[in-house]
N, CA and C atoms as an extended XYZ file, in Angstrom:
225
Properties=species:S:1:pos:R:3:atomname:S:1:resname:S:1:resid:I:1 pbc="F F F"
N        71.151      127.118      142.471 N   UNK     1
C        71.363      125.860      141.786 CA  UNK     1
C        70.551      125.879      140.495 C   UNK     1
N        71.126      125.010      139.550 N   UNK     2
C        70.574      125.365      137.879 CA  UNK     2
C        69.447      123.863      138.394 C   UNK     2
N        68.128      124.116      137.490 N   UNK     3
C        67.400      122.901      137.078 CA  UNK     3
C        66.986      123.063      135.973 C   UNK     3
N        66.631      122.311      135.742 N   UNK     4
C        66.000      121.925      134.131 CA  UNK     4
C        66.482      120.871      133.369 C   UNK     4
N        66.789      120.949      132.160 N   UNK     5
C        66.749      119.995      131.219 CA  UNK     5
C        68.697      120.751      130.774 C   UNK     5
N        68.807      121.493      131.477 N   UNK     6
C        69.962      122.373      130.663 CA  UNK     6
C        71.278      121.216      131.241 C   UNK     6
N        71.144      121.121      132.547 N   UNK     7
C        72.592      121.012      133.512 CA  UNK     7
C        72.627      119.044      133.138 C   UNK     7
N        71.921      118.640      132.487 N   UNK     8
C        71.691      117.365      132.222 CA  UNK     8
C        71.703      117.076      130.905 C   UNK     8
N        71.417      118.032      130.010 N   UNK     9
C        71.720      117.527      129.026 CA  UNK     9
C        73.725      117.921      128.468 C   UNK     9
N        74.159      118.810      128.927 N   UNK    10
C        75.560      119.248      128.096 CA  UNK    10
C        76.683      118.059      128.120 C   UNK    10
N        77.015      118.241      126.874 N   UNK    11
C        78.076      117.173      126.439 CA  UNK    11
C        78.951      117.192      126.972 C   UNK    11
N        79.905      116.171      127.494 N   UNK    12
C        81.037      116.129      128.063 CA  UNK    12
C        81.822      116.718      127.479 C   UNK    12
N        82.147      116.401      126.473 N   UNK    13
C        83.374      116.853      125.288 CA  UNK    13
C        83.154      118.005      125.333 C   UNK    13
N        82.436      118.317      125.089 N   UNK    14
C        82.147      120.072      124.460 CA  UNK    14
C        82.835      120.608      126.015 C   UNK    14
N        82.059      120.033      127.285 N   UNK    15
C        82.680      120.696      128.462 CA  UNK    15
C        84.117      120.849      128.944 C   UNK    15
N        84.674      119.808      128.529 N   UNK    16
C        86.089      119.354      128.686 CA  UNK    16
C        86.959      120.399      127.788 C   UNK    16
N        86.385      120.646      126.770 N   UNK    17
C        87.294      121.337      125.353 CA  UNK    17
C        86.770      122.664      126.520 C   UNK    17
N        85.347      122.959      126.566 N   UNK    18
C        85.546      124.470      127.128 CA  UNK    18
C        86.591      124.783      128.391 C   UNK    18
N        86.875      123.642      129.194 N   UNK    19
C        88.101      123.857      130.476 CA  UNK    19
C        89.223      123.939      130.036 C   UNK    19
N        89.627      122.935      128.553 N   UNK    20
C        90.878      122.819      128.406 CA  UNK    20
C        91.468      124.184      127.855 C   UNK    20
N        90.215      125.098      127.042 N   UNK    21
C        90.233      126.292      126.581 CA  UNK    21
C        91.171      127.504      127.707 C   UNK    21
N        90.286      127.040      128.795 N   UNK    22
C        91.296      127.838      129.722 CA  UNK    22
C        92.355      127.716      131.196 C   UNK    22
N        93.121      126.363      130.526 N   UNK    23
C        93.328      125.830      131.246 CA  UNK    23
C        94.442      125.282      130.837 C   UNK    23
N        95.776      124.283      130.628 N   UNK    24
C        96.419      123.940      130.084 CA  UNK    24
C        97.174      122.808      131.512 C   UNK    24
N        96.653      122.805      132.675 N   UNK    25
C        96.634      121.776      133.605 CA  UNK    25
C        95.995      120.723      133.224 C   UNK    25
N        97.084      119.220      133.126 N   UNK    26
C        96.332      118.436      133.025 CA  UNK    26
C        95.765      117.877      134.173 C   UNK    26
N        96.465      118.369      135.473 N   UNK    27
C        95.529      117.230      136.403 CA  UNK    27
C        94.096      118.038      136.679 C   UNK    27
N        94.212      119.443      136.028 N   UNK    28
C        92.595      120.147      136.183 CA  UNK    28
C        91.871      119.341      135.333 C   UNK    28
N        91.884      119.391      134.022 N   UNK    29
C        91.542      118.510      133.008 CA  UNK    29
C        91.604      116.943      133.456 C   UNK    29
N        92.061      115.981      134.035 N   UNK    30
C        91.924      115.065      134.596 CA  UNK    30
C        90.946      115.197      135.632 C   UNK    30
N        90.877      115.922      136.302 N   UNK    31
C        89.940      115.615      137.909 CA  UNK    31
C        88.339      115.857      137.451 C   UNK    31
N        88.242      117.015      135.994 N   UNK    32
C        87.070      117.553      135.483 CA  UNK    32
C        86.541      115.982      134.605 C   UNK    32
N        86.987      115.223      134.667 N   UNK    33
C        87.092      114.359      133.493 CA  UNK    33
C        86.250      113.107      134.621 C   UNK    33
N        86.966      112.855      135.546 N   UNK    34
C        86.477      111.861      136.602 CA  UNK    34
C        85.339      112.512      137.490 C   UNK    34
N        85.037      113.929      137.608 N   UNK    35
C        83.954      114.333      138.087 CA  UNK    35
C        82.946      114.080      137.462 C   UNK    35
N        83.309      114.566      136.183 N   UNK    36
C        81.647      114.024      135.186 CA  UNK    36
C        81.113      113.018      134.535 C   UNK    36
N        82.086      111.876      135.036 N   UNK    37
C        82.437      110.601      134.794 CA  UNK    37
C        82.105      109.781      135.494 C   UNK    37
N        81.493      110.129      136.309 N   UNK    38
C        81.445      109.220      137.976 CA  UNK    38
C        80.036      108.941      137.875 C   UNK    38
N        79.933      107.832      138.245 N   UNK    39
C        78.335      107.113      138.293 CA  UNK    39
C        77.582      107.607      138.761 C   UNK    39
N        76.114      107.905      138.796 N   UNK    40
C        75.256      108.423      139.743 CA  UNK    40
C        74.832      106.497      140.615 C   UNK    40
N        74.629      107.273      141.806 N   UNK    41
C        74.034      105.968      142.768 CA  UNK    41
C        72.416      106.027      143.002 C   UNK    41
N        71.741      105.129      142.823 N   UNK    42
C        70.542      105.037      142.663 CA  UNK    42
C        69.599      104.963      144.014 C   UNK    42
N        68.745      104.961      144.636 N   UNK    43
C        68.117      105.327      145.789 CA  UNK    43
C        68.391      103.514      146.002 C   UNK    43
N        67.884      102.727      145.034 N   UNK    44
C        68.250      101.120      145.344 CA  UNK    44
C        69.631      100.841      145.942 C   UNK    44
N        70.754      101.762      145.408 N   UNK    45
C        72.240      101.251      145.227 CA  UNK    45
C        72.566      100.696      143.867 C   UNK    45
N        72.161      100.952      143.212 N   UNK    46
C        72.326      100.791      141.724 CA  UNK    46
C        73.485      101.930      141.533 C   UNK    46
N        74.296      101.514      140.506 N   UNK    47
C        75.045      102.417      139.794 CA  UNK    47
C        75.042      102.596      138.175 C   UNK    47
N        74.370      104.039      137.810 N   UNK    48
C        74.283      104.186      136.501 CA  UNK    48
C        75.433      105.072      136.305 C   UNK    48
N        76.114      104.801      135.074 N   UNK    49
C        76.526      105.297      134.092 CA  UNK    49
C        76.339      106.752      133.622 C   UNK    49
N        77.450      107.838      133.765 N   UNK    50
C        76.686      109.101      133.423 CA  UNK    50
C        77.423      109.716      132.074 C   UNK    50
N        76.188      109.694      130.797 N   UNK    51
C        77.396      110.001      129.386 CA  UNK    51
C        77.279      111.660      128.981 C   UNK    51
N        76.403      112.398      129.641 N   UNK    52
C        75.855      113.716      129.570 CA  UNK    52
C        75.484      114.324      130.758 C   UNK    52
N        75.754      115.626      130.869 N   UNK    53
C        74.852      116.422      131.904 CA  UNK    53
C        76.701      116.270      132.720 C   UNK    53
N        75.974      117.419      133.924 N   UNK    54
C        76.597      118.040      134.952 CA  UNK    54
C        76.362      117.474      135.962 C   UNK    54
N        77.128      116.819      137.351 N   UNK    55
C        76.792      116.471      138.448 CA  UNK    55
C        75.810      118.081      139.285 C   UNK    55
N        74.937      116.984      139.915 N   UNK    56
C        74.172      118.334      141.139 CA  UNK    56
C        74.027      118.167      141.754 C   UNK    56
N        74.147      119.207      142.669 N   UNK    57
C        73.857      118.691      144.220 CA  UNK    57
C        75.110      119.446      145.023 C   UNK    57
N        75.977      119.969      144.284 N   UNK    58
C        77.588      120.154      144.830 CA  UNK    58
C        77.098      121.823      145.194 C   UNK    58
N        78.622      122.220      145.840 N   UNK    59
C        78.792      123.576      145.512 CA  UNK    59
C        79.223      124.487      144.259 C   UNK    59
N        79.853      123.574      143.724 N   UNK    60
C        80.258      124.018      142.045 CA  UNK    60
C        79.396      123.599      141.136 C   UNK    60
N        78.295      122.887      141.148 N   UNK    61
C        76.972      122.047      140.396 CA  UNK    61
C        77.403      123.372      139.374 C   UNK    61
N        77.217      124.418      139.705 N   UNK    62
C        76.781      125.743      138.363 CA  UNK    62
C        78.382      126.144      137.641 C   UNK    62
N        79.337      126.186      138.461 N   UNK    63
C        80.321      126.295      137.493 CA  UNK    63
C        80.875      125.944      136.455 C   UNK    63
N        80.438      124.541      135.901 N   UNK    64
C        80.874      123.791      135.002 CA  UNK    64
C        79.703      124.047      133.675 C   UNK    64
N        78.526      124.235      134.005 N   UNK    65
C        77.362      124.621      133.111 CA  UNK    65
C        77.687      126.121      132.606 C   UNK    65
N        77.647      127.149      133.989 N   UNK    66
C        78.077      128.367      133.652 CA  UNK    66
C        79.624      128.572      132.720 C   UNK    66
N        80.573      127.960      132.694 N   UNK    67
C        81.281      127.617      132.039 CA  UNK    67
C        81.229      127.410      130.475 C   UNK    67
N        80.401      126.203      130.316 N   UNK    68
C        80.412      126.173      129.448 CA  UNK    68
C        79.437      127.159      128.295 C   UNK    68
N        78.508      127.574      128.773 N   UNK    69
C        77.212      128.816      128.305 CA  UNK    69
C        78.735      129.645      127.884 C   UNK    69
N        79.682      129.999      128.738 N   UNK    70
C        80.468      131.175      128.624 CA  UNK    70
C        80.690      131.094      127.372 C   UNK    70
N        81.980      130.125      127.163 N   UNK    71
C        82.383      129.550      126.068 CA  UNK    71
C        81.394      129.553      124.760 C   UNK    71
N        80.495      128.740      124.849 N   UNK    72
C        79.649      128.469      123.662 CA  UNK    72
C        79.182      129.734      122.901 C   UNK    72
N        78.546      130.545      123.806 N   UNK    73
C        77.716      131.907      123.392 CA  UNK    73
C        79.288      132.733      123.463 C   UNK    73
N        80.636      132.605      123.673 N   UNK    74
C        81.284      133.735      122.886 CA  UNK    74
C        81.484      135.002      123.951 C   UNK    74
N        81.107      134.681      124.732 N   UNK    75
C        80.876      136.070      126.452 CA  UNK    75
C        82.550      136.205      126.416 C   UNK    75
């Protein structure tokens, strides 16, 4: 699993353009869209708002980061 400051800070957009890059499904592009879109729930039950970063905690937490590194750096 990734930690740091990395898997929390990456832009949505930028992530979305890197899927749509290889991808041309929209309901892939749709489901990637509501995954990283989805509120985090707060230990209170609060629901924040998520405008950056990668969900964690999953089994794919690293695919969407690793993803996008791909893309960006040109691999």
């Amino acid at each position: 699993m990734m930690s740091g400051p990395f898997p929390a800070s990456v832009p949505h957009s930028l992530l979305l353009k890197a899927v749509a890059h290889h991808t041309s499904e929209r309901w892939v592009l749709l489901y990637v869209s509501r995954w990283l879109n989805a509120p985090v729930q707060m230990p209170d039950g609060t629901m924040v708002p998520r405008e950056k970063g990668t969900p964690q905690g999953s089994p794919v937490s690293p695919l969407p980061a690793n993803l996008f590194l791909h893309v960006r750096h040109g691999c």
